[in-house]
C-alpha positions in Angstrom: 28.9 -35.4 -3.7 25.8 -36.4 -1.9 22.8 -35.7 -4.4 20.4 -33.4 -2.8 16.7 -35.0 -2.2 14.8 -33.2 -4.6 16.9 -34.2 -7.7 15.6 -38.0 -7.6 12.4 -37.0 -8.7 13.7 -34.6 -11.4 14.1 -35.8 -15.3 16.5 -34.9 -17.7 15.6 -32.9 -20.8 13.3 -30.2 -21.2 10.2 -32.3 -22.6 10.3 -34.2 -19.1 10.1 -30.4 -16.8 8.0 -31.6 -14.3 5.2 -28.6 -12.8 5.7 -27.5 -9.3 2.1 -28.8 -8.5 3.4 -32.2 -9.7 6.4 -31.9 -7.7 4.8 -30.9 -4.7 2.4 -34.4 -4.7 5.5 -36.8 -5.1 8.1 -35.2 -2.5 5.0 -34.3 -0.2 6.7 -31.0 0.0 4.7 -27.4 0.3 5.4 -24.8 -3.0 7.7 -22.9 -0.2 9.6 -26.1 0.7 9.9 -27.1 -3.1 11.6 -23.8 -3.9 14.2 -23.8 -0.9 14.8 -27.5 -2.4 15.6 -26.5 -5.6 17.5 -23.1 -4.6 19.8 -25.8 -2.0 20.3 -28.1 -4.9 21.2 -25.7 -7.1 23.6 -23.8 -4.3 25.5 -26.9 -4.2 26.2 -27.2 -7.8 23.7 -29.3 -9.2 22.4 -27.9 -12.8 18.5 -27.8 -12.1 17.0 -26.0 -14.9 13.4 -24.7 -15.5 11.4 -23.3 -18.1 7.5 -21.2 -18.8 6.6 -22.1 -21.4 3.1 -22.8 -21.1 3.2 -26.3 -22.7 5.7 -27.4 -20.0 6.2 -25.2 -17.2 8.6 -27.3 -14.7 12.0 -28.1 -13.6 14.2 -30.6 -14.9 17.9 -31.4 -15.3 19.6 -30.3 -18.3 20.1 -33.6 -20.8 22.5 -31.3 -23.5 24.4 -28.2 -23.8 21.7 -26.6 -26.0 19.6 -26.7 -23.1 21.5 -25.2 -21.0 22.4 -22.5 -23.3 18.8 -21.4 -23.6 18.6 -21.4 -19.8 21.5 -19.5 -19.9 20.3 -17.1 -21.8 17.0 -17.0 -20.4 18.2 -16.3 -17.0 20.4 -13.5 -17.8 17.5 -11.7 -19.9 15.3 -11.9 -16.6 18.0 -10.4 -15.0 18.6 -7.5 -17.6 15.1 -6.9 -17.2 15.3 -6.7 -13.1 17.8 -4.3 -12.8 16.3 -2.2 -15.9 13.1 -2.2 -13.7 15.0 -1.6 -10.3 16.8 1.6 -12.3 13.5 3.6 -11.6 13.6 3.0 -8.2 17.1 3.7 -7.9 17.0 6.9 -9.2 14.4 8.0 -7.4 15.9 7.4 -4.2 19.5 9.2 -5.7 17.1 12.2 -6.1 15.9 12.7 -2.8 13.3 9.5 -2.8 9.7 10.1 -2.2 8.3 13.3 -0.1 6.6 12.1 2.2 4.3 15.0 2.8 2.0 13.8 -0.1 
């Protein structure tokens, strides 16, 4: 597999995440162009991780399975909490949606 350009100037292991802003000065890359980097690079199979915590926000390649299990599970609550917030809107529209003579 060809490697995708952005993971040359990724680490591995969480302690090496680098931020978006410091991504952005070595690849020369807008914030918009980093993201559709990452999203192809991960679309092709390649594990890029990332994390918030505020010490080091970033992305980085996994370096052990314990890493990836937290991102695992990290993912999949942001994605419990998506559909628990889309539920609202959901039912709303099953009832009728919004009258629009408000």
């Amino acid at each position: 597999m060809n490697m995708p350009f952005i993971v040359k100037f990724l680490e591995h292991g969480e302690e090496n995440a680098k931020s978006q802003e410091r991504l952005q000065i070595e690849t020369g890359l807008s914030r918009r162009e980093l993201r559709a980097a990452v999203f192809d690079a991960r679309s092709k199979g390649v594990a890029i991780l990332s994390n918030t915590d505020r010490d080091n926000v970033g992305y980085y390649l996994p370096a052990n399975n314990d890493e990836l299990r937290r991102y695992i599970a990290f993912q999949k609550s942001r994605i419990n909490s998506a559909r628990e917030a889309m539920r609202a809107a959901e039912e709303l529209l099953r009832r009728g949606g919004i009258n629009d003579e408000l």
